[in-house]
MARDO-12415 format. One record per residue (C-alpha): residue number from 1; x, y, z. Coordinates in steps of 0.02 Angstrom, whole numbers, padded with zeros to 5 digits, always signed. Layout:
N
<site pos="NUM" px="X" py="Y" pz="Z"/>
...
***
This chain:
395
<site pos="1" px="-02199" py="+03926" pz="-03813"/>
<site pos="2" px="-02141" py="+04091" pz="-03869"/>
<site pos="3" px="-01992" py="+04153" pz="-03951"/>
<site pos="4" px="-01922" py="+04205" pz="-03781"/>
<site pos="5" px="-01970" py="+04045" pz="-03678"/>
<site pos="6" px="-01873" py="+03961" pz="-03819"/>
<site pos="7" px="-01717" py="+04069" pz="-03817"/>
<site pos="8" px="-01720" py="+04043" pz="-03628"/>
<site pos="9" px="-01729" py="+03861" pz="-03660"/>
<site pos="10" px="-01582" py="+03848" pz="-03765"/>
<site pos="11" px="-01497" py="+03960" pz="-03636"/>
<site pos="12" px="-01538" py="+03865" pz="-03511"/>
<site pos="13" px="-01461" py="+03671" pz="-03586"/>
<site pos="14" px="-01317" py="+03776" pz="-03646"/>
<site pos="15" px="-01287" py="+03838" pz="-03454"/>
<site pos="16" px="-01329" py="+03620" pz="-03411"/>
<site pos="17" px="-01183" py="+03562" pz="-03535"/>
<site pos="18" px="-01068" py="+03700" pz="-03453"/>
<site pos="19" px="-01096" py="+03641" pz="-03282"/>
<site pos="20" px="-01061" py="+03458" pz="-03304"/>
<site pos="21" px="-00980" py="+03416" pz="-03494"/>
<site pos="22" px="-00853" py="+03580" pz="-03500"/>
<site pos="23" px="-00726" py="+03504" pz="-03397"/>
<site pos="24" px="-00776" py="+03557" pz="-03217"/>
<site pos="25" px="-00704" py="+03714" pz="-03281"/>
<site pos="26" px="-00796" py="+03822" pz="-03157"/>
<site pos="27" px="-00702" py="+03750" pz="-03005"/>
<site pos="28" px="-00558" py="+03836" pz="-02930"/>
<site pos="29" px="-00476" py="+03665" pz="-02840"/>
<site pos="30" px="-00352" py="+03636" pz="-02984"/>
<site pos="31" px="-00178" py="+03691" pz="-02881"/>
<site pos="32" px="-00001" py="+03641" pz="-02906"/>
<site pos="33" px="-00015" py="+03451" pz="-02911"/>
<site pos="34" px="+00043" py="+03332" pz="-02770"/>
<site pos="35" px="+00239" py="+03355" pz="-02749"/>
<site pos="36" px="+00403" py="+03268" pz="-02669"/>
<site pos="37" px="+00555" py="+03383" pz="-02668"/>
<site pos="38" px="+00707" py="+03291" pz="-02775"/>
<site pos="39" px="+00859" py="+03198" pz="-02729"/>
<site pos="40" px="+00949" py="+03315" pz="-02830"/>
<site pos="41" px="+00882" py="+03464" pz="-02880"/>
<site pos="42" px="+00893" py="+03533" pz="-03065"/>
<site pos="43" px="+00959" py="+03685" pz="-03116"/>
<site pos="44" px="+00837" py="+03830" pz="-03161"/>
<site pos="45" px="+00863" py="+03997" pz="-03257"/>
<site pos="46" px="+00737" py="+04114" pz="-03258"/>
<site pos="47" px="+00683" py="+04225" pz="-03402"/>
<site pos="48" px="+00623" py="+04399" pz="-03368"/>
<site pos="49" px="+00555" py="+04477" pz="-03547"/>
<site pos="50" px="+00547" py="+04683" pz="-03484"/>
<site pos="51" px="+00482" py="+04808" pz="-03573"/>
<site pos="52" px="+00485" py="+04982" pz="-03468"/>
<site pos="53" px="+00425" py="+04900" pz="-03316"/>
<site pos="54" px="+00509" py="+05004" pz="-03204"/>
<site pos="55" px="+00342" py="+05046" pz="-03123"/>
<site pos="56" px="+00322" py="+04859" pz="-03064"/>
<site pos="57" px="+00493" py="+04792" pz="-03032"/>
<site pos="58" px="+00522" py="+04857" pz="-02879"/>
<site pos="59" px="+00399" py="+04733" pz="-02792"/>
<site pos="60" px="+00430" py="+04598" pz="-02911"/>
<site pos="61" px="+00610" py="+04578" pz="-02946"/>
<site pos="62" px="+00667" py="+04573" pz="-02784"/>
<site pos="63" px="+00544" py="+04420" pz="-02769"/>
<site pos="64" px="+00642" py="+04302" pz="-02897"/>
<site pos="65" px="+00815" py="+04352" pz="-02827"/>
<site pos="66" px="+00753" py="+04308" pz="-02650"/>
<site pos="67" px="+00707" py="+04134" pz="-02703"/>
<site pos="68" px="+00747" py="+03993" pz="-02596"/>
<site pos="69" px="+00812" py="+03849" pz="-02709"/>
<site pos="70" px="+00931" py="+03714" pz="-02661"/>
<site pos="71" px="+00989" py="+03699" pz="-02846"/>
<site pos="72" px="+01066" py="+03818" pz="-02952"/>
<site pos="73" px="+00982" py="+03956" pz="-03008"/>
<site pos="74" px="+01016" py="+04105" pz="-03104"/>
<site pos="75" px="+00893" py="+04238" pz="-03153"/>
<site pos="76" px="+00916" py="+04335" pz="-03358"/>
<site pos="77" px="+00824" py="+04479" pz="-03357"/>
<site pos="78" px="+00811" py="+04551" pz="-03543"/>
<site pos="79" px="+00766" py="+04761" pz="-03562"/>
<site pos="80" px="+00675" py="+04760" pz="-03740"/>
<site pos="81" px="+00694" py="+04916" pz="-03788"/>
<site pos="82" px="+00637" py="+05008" pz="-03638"/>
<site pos="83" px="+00630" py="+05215" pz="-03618"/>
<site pos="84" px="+00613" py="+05221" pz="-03439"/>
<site pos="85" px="+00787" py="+05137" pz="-03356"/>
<site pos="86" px="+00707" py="+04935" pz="-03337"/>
<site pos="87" px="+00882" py="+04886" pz="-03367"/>
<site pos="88" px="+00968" py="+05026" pz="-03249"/>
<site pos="89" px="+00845" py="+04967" pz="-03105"/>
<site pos="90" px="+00857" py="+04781" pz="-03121"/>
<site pos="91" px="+01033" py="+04790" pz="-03081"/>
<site pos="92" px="+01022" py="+04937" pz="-02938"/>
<site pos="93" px="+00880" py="+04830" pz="-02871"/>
<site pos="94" px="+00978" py="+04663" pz="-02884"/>
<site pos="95" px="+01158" py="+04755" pz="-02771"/>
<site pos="96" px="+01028" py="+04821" pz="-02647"/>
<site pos="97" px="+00940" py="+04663" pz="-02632"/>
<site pos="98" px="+01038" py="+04520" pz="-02669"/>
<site pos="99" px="+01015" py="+04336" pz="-02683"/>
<site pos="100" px="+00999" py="+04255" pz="-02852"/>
<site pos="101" px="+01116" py="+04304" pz="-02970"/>
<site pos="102" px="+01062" py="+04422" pz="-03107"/>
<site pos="103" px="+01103" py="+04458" pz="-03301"/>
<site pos="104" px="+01041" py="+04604" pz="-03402"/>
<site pos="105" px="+01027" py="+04563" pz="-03588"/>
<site pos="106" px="+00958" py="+04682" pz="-03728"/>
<site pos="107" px="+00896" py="+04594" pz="-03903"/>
<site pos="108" px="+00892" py="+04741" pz="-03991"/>
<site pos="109" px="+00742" py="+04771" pz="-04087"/>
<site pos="110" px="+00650" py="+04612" pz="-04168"/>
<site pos="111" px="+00645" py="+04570" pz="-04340"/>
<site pos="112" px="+00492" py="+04555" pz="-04438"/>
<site pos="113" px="+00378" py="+04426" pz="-04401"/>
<site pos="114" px="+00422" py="+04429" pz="-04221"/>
<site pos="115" px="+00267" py="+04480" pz="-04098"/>
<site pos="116" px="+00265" py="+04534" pz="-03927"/>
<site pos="117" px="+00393" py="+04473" pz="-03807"/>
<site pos="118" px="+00451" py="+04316" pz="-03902"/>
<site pos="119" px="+00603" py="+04400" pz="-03970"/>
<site pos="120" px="+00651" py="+04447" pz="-03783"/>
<site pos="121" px="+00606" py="+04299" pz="-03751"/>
<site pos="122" px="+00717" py="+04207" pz="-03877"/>
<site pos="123" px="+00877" py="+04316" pz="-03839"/>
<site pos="124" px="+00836" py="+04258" pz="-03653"/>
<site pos="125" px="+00843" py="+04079" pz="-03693"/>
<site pos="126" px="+00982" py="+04094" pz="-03775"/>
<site pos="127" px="+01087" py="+04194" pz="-03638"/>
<site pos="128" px="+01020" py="+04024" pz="-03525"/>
<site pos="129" px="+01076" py="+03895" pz="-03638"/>
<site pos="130" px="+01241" py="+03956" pz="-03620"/>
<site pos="131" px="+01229" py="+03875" pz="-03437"/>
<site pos="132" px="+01148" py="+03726" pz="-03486"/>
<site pos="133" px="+01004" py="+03739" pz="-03368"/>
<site pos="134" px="+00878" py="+03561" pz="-03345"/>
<site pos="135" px="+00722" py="+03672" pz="-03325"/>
<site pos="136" px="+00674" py="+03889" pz="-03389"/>
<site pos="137" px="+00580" py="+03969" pz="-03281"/>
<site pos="138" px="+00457" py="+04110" pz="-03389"/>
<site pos="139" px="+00414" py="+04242" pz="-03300"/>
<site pos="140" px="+00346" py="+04427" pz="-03325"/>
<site pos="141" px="+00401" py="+04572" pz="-03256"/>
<site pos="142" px="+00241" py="+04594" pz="-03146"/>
<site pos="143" px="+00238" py="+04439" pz="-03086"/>
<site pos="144" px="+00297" py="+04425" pz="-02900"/>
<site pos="145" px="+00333" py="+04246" pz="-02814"/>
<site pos="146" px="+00339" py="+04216" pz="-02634"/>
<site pos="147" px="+00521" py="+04133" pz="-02575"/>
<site pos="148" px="+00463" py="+03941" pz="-02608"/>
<site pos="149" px="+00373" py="+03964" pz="-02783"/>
<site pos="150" px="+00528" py="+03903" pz="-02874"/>
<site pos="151" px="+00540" py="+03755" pz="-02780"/>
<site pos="152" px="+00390" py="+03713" pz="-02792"/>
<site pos="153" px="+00358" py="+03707" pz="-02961"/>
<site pos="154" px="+00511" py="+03612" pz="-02993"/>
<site pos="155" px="+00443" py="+03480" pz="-02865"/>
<site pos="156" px="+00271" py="+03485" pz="-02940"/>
<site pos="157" px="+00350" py="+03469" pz="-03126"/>
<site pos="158" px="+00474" py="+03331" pz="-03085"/>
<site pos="159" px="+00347" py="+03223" pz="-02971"/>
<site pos="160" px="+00223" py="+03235" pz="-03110"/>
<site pos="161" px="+00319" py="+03184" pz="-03253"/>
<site pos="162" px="+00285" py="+03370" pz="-03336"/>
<site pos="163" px="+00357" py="+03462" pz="-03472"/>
<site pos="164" px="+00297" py="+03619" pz="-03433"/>
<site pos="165" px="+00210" py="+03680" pz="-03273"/>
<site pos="166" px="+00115" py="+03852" pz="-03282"/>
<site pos="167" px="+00017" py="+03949" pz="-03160"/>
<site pos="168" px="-00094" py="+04074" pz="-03175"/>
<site pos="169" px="-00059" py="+04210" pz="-03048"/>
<site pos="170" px="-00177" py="+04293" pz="-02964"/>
<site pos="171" px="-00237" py="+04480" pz="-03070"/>
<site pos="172" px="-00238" py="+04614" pz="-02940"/>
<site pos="173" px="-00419" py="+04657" pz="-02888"/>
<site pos="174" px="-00407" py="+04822" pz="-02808"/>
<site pos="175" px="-00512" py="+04953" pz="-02914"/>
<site pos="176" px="-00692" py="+04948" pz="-02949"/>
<site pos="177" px="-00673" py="+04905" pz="-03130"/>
<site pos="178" px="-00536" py="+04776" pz="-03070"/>
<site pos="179" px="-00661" py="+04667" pz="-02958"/>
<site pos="180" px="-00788" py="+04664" pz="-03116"/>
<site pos="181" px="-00677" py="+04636" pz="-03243"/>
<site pos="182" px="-00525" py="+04517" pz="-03171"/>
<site pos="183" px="-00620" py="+04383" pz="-03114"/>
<site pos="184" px="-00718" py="+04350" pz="-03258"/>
<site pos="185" px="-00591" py="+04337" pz="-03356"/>
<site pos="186" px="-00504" py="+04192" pz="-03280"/>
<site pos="187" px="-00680" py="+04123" pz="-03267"/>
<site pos="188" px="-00697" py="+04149" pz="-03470"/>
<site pos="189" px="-00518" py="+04079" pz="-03485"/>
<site pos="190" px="-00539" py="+03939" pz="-03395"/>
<site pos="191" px="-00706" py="+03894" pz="-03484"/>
<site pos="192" px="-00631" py="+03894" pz="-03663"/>
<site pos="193" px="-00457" py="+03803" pz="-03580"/>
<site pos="194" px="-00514" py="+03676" pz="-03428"/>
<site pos="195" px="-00391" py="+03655" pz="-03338"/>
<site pos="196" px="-00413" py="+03465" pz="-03285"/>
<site pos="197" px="-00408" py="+03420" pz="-03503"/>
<site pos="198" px="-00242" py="+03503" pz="-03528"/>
<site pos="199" px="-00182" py="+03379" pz="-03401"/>
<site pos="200" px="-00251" py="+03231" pz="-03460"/>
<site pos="201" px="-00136" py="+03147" pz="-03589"/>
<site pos="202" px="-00203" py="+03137" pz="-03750"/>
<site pos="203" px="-00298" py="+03281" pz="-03739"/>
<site pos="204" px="-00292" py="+03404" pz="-03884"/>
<site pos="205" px="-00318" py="+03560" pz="-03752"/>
<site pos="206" px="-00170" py="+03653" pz="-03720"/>
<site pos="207" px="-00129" py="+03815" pz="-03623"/>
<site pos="208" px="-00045" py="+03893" pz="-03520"/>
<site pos="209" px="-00031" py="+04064" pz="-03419"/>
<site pos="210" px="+00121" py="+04178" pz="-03479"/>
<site pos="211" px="+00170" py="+04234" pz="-03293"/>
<site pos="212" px="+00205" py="+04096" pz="-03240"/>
<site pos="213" px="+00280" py="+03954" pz="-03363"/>
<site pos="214" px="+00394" py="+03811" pz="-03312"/>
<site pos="215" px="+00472" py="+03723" pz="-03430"/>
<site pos="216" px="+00593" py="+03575" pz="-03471"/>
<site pos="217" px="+00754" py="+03648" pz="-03565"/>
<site pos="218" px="+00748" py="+03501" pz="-03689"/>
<site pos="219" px="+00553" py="+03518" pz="-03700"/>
<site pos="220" px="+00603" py="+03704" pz="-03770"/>
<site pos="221" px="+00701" py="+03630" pz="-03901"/>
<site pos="222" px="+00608" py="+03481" pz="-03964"/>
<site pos="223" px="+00465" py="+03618" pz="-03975"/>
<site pos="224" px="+00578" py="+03743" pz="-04049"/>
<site pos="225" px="+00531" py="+03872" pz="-03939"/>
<site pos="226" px="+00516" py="+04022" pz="-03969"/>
<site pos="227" px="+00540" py="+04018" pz="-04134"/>
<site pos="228" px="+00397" py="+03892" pz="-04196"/>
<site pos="229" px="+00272" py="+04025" pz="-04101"/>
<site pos="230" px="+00359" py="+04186" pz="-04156"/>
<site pos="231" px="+00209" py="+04248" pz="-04239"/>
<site pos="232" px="+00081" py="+04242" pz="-04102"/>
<site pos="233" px="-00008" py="+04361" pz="-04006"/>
<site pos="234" px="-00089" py="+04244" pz="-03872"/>
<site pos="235" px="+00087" py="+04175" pz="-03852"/>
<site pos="236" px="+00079" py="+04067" pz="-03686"/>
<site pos="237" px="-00057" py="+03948" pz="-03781"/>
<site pos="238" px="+00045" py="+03947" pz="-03927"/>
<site pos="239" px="+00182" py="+03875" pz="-03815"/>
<site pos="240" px="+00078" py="+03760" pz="-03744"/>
<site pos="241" px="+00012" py="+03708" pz="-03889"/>
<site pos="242" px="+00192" py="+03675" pz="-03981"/>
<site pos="243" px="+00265" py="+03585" pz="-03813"/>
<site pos="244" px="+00103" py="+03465" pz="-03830"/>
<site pos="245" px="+00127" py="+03419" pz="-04002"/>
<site pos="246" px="+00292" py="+03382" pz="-03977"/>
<site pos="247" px="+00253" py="+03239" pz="-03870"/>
<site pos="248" px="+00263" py="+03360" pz="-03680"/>
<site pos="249" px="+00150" py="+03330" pz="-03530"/>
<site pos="250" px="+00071" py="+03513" pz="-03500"/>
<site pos="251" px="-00006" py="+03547" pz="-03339"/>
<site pos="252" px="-00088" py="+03721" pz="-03293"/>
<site pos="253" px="-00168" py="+03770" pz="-03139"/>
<site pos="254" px="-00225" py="+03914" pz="-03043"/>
<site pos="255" px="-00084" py="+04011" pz="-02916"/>
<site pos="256" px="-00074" py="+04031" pz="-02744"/>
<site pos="257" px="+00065" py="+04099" pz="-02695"/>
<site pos="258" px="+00090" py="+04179" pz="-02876"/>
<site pos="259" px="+00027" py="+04357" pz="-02888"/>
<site pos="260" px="+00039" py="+04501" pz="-03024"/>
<site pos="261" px="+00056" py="+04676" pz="-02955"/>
<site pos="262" px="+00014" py="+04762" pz="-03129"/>
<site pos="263" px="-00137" py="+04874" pz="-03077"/>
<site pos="264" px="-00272" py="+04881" pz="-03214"/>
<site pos="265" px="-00373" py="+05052" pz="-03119"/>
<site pos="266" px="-00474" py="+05110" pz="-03269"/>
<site pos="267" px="-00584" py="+05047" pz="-03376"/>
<site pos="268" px="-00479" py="+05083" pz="-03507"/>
<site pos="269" px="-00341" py="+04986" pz="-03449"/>
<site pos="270" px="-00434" py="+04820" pz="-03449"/>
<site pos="271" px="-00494" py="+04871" pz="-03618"/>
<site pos="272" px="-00337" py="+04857" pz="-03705"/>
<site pos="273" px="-00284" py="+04709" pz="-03604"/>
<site pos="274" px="-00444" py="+04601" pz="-03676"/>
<site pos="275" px="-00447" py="+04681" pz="-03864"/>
<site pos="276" px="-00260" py="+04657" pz="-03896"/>
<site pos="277" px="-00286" py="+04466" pz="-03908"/>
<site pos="278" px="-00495" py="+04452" pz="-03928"/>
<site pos="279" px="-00506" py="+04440" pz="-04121"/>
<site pos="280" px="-00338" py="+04333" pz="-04155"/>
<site pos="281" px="-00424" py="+04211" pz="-04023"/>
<site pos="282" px="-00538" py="+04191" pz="-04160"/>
<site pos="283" px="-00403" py="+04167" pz="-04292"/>
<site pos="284" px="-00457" py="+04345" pz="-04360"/>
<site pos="285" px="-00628" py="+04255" pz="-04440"/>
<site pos="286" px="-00789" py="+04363" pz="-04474"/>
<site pos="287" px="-00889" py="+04212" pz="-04450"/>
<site pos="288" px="-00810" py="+04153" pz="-04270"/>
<site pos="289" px="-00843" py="+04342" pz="-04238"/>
<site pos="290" px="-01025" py="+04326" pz="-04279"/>
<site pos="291" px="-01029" py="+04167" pz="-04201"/>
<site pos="292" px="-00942" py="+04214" pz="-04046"/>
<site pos="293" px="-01073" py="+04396" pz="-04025"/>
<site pos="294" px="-01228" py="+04272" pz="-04055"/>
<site pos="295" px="-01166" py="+04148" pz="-03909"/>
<site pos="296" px="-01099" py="+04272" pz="-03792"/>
<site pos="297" px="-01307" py="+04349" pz="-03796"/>
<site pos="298" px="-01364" py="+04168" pz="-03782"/>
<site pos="299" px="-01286" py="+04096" pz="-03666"/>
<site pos="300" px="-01253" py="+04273" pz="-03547"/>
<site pos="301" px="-01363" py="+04414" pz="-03592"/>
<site pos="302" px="-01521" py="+04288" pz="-03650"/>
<site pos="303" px="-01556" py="+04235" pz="-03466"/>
<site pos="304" px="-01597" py="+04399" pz="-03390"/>
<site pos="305" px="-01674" py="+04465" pz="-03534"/>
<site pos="306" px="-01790" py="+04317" pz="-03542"/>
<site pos="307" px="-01834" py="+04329" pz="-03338"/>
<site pos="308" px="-01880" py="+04500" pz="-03337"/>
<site pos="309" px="-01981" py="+04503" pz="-03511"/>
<site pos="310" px="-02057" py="+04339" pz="-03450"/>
<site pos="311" px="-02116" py="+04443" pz="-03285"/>
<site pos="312" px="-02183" py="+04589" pz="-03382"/>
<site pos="313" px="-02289" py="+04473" pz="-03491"/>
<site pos="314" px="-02333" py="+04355" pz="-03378"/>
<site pos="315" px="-02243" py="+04219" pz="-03479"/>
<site pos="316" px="-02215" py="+04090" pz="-03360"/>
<site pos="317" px="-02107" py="+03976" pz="-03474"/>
<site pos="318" px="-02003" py="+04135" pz="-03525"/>
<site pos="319" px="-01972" py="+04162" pz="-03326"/>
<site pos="320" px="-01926" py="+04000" pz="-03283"/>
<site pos="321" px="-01802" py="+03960" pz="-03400"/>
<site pos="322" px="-01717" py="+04117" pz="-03401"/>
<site pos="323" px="-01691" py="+04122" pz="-03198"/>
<site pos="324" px="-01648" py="+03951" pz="-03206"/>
<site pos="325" px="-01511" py="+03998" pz="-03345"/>
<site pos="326" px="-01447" py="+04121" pz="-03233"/>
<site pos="327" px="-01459" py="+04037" pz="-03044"/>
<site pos="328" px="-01321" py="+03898" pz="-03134"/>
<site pos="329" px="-01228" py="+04050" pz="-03226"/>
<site pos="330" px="-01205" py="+04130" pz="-03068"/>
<site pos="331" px="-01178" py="+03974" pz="-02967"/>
<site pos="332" px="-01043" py="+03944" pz="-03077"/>
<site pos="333" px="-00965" py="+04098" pz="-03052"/>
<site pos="334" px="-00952" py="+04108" pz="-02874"/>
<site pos="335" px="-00808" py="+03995" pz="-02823"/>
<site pos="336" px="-00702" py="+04116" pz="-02939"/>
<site pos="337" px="-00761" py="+04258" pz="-02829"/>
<site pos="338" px="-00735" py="+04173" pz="-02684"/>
<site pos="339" px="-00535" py="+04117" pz="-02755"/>
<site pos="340" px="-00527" py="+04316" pz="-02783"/>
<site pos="341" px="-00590" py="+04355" pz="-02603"/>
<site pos="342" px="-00746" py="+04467" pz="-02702"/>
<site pos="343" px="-00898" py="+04481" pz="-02635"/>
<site pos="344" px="-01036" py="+04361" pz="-02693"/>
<site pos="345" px="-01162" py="+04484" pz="-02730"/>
<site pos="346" px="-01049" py="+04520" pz="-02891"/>
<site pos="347" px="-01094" py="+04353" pz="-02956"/>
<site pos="348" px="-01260" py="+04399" pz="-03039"/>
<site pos="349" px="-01179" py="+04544" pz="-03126"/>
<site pos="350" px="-01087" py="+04425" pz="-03227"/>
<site pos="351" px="-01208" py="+04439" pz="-03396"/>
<site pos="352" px="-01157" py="+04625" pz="-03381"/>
<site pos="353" px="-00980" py="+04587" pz="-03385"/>
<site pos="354" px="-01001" py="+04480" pz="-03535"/>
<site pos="355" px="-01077" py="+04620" pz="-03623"/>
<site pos="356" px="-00923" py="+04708" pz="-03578"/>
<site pos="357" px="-00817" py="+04587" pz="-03660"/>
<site pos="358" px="-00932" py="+04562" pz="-03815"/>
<site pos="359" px="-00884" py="+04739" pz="-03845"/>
<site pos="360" px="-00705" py="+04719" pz="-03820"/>
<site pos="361" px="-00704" py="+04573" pz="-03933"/>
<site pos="362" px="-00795" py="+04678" pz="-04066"/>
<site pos="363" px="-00692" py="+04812" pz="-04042"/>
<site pos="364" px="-00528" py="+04708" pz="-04070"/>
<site pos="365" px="-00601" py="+04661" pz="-04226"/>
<site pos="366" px="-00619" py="+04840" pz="-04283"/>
<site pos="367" px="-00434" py="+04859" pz="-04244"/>
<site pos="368" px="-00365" py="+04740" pz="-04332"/>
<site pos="369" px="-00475" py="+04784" pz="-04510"/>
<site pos="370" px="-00423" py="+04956" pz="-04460"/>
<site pos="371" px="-00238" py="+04917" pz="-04485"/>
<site pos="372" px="-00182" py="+04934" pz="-04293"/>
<site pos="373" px="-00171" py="+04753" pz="-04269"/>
<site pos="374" px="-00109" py="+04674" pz="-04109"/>
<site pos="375" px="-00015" py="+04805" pz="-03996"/>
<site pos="376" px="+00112" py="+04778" pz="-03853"/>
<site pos="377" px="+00213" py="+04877" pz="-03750"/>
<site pos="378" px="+00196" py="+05017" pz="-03903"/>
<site pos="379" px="+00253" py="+04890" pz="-04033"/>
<site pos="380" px="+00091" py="+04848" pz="-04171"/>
<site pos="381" px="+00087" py="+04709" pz="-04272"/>
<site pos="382" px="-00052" py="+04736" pz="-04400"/>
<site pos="383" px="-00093" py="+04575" pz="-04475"/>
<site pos="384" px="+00015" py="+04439" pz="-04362"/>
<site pos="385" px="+00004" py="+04253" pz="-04434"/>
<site pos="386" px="-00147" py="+04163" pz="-04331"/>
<site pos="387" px="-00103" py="+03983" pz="-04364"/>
<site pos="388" px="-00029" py="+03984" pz="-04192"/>
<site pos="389" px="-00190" py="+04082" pz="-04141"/>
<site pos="390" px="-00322" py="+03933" pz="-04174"/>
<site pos="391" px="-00484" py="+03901" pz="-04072"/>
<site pos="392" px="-00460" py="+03797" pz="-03909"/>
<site pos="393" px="-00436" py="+03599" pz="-03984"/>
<site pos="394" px="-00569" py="+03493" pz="-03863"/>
<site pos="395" px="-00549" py="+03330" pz="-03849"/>
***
């Protein structure tokens, strides 16, 4: 066989192993797990790290003070630093709306070593523990929850034995570059994390989604959390990862009634999203980087390549294995489309949005050996720690 037909080949026992041996990773049935509401139900505050997100808090906010929970519940939003009146707005928007009660912290600005929105994060805790609540609720600022979502995941964590309970809401899908982009990149997330392994006890795969975090108040401290993960970038797995060495029961899944209202409308916008994170993913290693660019073309852009050379040459072998590659690559794509409400048709333009985020993934590499490092919210860390940061642990 040729060069090609051999490529293809490769491609196409890669795209085999991914179907069955990844973890099932490709289906979208893993929802909050079977629940029974309490006899008593814990107390829950809720920890809202805001960075001018006064553009978005108007439809989420009111969400989390309209909760209905039977327990007590208290929501701590905390303004880090923000120019545009977060602070000011979270309180007009809590007297207009009511419901939960709501506290508006400021940190201050971090120290070094601090990434992100860990240090919000940590002065949030710390407003909590002042209450002494059984369960912290992590939540962005963009994240909106329908009335029960609360409850729910208390039910869910409690019924399962679970240390932490973390959904990942569902990206807005609006724009053109939205329905190309968003879904694949659940679909890539879920493929280096599957869901069903972080579940399983003993299980070295951890994660979690950073919207949308649950977790046990003395699970926080056994894990020393935040401060164990104050250097991270990708901060939710870190988290994940600490409260599962620690001994915790982790359980992610994907959201239903969890949504995030942050629009992504340019191309640009999804950009930065994927190459703030992309290279400290790969603990900031050349060789992951080459390794990760060589798989990404094997495994995605190999397929069609291989089809349509194979049907300009008449190389049969070459054909075969490359539509064969990509009939399973886009078979496992579609059930993500379909959880998005996307057209199917989309599903064979996946090797095209894996170029996409080979690019990004370079790009973020370029970044970080240019000095600009991981940014957020206008903050840049230029060479954050990346032990937190380490390749997904299989099992």
């Amino acid at each position: 066989m040729s060069a090609v037909a051999w490529t293809a080949a490769g491609s196409l026992a890669v795209w085999l192993w991914l179907l069955l041996g990844q973890g099932f990773f490709w289906r979208t049935d893993v929802r909050l797990p079977p629940r029974r509401e309490p006899s008593r139900w814990p107390s829950v505050c809720v920890v809202v790290p805001a960075r001018d997100e006064a553009a978005v808090l108007p439809e989420s906010l009111p969400s989390l003070l309209a909760q209905d929970y039977p327990g007590r519940a208290e929501i701590f939003l905390v303004d880090d630093g923000s120019s545009d009146g977060t602070g000011d707005l979270a309180r007009a928007l809590a007297e207009r709306h009511g419901g939960l009660p709501l506290t508006v912290g400021s940190p201050g600005e971090p120290p070094a070593g601090w990434t992100g929105k860990l240090w919000a994060v940590r002065h949030g805790i710390g407003l909590a523990r002042a209450r002494g609540p059984e369960y912290l609720l992590l939540t962005d600022a963009d994240i909106a929850h329908e009335p029960d979502s609360l409850r729910e995941l208390v039910a869910a964590a409690g019924t399962g034995g679970f240390d932490l309970v973390s959904q990942m809401a569902r990206l807005r899908v609006e724009s053109v570059w939205e329905r190309l982009v968003v879904p694949a990149f659940v679909y890539f997330f879920a493929q280096l994390y599957p869901f069903r392994w972080i579940a399983r006890r003993g299980s070295r795969t951890a994660a979690a989604a950073g919207g949308c975090v649950l977790l046990r108040a003395d699970a926080a401290e056994r894990a020393r959390i935040p401060d164990a993960i104050r250097h991270a970038v990708i901060d939710d797995v870190a988290l994940a990862r600490a409260v599962k060495r620690s001994g915790g029961h982790v359980w992610l899944g994907l959201a239903e009634r969890v949504d995030s209202v942050r629009p992504y409308p340019r191309l640009g916008d999804l950009w930065r999203m994927v190459s703030r994170s992309a290279y400290a993913q790969l603990r900031h290693s050349p060789l992951l980087l080459i390794g990760t660019v060589a798989g990404l073309a094997l495994v995605y852009l190999a397929p069609p390549v291989a089809l349509f050379a194979g049907l300009a040459t008449r190389n049969v072998a070459a054909a075969t294995a490359g539509g064969l590659a990509w009939l399973v690559m886009t078979a496992t794509y579609a059930p993500m489309l379909r959880y998005y409400r996307q057209p199917l048709w989309l599903a064979p333009l996946l090797p095209g949005t894996a170029f996409l985020y080979l690019l990004m993934t370079v790009d973020s590499a370029v970044q970080h050996y240019r000095g600009r490092g991981a940014a957020w919210k206008g903050r840049t860390y230029a060479r954050p720690d990346t032990t937190a940061e380490a390749a997904p642990e299989q099992r």
